[in-house]
N, CA and C atoms as an extended XYZ file, in Angstrom:
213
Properties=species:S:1:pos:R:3:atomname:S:1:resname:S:1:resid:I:1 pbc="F F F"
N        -9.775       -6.632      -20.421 N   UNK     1
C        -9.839       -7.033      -19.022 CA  UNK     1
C        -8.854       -6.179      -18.212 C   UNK     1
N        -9.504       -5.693      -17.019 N   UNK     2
C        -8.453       -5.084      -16.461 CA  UNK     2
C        -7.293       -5.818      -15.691 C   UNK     2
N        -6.290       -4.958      -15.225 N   UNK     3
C        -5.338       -5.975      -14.831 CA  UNK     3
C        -5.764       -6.007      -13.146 C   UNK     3
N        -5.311       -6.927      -12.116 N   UNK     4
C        -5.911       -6.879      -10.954 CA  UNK     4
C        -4.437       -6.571      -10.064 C   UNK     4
N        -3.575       -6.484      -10.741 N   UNK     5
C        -2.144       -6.240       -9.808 CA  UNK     5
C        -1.758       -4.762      -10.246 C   UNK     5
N        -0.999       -4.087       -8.945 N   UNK     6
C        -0.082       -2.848       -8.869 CA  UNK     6
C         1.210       -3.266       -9.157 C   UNK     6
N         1.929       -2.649       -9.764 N   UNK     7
C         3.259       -2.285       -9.934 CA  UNK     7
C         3.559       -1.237       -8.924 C   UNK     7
N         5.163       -1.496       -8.416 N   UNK     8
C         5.365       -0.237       -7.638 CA  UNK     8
C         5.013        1.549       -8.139 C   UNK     8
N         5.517        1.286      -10.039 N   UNK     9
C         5.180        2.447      -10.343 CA  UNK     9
C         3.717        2.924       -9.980 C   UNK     9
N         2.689        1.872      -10.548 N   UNK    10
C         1.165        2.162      -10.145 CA  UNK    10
C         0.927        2.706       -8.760 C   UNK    10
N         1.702        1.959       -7.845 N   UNK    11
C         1.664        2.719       -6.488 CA  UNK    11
C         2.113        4.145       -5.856 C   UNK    11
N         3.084        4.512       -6.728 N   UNK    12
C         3.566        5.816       -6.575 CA  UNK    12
C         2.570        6.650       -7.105 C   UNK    12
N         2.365        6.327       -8.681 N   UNK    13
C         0.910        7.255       -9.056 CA  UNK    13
C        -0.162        6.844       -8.095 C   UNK    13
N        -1.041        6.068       -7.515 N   UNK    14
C        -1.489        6.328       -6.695 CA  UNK    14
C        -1.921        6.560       -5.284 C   UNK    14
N        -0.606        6.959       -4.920 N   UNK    15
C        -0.345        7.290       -3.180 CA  UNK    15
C         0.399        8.225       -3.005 C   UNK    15
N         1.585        8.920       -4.272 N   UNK    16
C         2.414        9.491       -3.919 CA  UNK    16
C         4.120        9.306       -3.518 C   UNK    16
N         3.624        8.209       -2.845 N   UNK    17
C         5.131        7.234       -2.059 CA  UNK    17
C         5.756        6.533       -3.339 C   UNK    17
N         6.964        6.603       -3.433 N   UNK    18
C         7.975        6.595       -4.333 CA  UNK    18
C         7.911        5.536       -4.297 C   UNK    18
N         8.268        4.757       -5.887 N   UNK    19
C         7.924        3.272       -5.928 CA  UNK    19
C         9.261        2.427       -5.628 C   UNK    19
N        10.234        3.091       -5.259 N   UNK    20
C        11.725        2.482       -4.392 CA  UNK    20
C        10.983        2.275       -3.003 C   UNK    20
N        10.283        2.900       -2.450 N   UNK    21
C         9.606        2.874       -1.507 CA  UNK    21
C         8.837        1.708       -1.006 C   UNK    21
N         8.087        1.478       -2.285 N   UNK    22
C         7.244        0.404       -2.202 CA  UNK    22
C         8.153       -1.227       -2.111 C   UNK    22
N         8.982       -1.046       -3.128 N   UNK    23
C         9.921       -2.055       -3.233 CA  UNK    23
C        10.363       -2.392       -2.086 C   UNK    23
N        11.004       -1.041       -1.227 N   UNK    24
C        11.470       -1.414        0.043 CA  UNK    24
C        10.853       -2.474        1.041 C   UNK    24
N         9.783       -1.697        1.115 N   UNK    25
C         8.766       -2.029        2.283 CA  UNK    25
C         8.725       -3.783        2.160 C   UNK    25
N         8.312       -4.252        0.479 N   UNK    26
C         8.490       -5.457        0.311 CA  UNK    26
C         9.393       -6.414        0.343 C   UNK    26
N        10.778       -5.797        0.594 N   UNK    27
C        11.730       -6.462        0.882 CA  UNK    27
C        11.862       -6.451        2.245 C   UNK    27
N        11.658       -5.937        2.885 N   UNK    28
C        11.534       -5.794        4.514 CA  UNK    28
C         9.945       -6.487        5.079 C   UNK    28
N         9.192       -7.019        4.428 N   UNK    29
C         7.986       -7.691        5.217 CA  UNK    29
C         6.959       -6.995        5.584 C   UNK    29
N         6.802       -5.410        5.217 N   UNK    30
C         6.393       -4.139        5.379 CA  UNK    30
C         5.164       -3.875        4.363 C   UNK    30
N         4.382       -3.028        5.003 N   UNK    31
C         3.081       -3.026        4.084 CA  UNK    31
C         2.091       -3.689        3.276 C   UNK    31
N         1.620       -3.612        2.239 N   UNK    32
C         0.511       -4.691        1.919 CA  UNK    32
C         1.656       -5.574        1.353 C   UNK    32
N         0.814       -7.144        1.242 N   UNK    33
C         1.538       -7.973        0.759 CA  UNK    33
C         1.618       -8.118       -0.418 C   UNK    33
N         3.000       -8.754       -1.111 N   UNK    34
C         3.129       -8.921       -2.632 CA  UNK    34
C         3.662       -9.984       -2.874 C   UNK    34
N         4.129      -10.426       -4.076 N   UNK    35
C         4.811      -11.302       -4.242 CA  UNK    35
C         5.329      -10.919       -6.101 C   UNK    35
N         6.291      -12.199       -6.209 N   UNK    36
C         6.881      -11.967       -7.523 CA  UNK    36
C         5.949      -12.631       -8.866 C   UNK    36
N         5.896      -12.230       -9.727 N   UNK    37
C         5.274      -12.694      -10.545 CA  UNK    37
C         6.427      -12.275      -12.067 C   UNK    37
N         6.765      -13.531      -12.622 N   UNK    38
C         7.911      -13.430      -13.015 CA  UNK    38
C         8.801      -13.055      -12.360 C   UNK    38
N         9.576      -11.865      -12.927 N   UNK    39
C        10.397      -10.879      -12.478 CA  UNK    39
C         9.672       -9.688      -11.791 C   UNK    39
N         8.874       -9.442      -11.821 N   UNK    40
C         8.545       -8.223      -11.459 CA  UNK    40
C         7.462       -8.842      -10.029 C   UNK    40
N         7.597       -7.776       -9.029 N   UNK    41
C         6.959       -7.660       -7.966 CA  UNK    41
C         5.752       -6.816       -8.078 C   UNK    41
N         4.515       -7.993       -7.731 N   UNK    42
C         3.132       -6.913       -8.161 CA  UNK    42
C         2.478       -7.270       -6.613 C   UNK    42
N         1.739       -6.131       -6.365 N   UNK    43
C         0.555       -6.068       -5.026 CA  UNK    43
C        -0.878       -6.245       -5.523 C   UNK    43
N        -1.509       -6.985       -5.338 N   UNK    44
C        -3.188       -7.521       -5.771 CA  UNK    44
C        -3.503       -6.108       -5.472 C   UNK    44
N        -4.505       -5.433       -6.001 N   UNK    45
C        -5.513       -4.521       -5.689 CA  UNK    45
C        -6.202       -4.531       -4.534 C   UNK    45
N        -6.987       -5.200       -4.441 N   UNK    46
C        -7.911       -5.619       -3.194 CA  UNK    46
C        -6.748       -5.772       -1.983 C   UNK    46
N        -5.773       -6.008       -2.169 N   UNK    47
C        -5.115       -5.898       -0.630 CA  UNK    47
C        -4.297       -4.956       -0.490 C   UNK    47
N        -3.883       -3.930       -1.757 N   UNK    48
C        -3.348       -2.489       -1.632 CA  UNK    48
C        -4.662       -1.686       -0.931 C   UNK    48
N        -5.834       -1.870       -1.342 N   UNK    49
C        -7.045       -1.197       -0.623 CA  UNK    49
C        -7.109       -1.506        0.765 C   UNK    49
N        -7.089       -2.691        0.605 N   UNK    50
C        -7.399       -2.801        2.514 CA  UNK    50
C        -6.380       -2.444        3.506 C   UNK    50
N        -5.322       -2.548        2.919 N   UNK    51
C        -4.014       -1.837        3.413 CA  UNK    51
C        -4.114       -0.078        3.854 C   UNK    51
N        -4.282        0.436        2.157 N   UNK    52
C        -4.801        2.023        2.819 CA  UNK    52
C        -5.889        2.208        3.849 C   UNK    52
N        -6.667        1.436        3.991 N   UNK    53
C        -7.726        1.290        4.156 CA  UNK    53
C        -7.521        1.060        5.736 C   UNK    53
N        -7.300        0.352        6.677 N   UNK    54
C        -6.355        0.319        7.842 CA  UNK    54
C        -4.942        1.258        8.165 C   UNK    54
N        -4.505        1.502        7.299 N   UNK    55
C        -3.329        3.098        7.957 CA  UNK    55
C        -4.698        3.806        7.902 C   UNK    55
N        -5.937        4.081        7.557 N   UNK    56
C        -6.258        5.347        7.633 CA  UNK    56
C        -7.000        4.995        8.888 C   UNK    56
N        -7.536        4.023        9.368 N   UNK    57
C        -8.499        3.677       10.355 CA  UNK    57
C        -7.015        3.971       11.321 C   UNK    57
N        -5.982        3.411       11.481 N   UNK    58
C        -5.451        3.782       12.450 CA  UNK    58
C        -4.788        4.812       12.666 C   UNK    58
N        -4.597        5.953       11.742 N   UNK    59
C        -4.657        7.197       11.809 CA  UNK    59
C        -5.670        8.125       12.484 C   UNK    59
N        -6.903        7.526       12.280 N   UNK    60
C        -8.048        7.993       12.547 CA  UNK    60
C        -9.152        7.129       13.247 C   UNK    60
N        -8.627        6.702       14.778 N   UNK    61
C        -9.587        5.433       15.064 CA  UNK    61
C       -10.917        5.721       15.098 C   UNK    61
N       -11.175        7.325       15.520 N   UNK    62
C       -12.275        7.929       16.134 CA  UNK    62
C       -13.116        8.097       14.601 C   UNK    62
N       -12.552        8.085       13.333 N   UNK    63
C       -13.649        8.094       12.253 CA  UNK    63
C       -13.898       10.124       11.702 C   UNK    63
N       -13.183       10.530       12.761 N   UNK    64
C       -14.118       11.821       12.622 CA  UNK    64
C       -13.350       13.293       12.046 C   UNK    64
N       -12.432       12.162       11.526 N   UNK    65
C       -11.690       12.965       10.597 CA  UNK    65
C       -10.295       13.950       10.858 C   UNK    65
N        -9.770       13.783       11.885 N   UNK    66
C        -8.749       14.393       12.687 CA  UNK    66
C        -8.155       13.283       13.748 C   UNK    66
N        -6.848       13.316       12.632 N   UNK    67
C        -5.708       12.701       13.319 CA  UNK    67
C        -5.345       12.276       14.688 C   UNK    67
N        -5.420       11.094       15.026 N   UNK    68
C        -5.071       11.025       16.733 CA  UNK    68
C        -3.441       11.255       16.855 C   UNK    68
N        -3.374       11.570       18.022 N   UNK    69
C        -1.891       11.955       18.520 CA  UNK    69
C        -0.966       11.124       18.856 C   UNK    69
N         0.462       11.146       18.927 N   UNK    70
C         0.864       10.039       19.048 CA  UNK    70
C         1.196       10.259       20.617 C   UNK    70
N         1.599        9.348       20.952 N   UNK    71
C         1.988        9.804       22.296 CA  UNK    71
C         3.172        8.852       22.773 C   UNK    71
């Protein structure tokens, strides 16, 4: 069975962003939501997706593949 939670490490392998990073964010109220399970802090799958999944829509409201500006 697969597992349905990220580890911060899992998140670094798949995003790049350093998994101190991830930790952070979760201690600050920041990014997808997590919680503790035991000791260790895991992020559900399905809401690490919808998470990327919205930075990219709001990176890109227009869809069309080039970055909006900030202003």
């Amino acid at each position: 069975m697969e597992c349905e939670f990220f580890s911060s490490t899992d998140l670094e392998k798949l995003t790049g962003t350093k998994a101190s990073t991830w930790s952070y964010w979760a201690s600050i109220g920041t990014g997808p939501a997590s919680f503790r399970l035991g000791k260790r802090r895991v992020w559900r799958k399905s809401d690490v997706m919808a998470w990327i999944a919205e930075q990219q829509v709001a990176a890109d409201p227009s869809g069309d593949g080039v970055e909006s500006e900030v202003k």
